[in-house]
C-alpha positions as CSV (number, residue, x, y, z in Angstrom):
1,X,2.7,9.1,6.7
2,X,3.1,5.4,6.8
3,X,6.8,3.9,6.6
4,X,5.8,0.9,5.0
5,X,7.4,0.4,1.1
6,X,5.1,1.5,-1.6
7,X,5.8,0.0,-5.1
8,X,4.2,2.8,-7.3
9,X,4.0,1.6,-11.0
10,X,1.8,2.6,-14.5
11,X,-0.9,-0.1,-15.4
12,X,-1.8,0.4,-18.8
13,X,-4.4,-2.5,-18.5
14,X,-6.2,-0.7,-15.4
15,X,-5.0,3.0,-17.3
16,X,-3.4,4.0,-14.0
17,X,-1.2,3.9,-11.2
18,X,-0.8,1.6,-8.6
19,X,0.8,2.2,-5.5
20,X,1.0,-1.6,-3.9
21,X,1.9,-1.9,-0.4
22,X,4.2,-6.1,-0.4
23,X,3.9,-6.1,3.3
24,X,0.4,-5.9,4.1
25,X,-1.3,-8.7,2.3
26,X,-4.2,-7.5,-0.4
27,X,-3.1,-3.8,0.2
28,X,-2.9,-1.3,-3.1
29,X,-4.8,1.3,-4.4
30,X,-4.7,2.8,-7.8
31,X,-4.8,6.9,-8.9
32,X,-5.0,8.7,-12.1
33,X,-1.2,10.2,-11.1
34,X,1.5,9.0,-8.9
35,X,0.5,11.6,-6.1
36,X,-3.2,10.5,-6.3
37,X,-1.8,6.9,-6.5
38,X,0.2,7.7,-3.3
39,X,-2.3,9.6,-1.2
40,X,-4.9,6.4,-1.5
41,X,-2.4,4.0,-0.7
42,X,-2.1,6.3,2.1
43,X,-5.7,6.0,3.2
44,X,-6.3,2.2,2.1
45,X,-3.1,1.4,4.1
46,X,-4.8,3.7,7.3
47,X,-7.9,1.7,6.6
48,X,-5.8,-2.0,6.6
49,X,-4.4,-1.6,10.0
50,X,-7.8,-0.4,11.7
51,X,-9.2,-3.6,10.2
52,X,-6.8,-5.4,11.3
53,X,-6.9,-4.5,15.3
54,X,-10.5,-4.3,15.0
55,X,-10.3,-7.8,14.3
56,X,-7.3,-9.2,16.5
57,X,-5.1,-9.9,14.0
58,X,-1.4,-9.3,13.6
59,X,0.3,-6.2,12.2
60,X,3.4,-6.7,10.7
61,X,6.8,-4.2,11.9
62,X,7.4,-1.5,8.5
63,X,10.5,-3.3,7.5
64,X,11.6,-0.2,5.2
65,X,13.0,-1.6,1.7
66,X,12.7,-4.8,0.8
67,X,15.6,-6.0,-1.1
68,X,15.5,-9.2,-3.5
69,X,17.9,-12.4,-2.6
């Protein structure tokens, strides 16, 4: 289970859920219900990181909630 924040909303233009992930840039993943939603973030999130050390690149620290200023 991944500690990042996951912002899990309906999109009535895509006709589903999406579970967006503000930390990791270009990360979401959509699901025909929340837990669907949830569980691909999951994997896409998985798959974001492996990228990302695969290819050198900086993984940002889970900050937990992000709160607005």
């Amino acid at each position: 289970m991944t500690k990042y924040e996951i912002i899990l909303y309906w999109s009535g233009e895509d006709g589903a859920f999406i579970a967006e992930v503000p930390e990791l840039a270009g990360c979401a993943a959509d699901g025909a219900t929340r837990q669907e939603a949830l569980a691909n973030a999951e994997v896409v999130i998985a798959e974001w990181l492996g990228t990302a050390r695969e290819l050198g690149r900086p993984i940002p620290e889970p900050r937990g909630r992000l709160l607005s200023a």
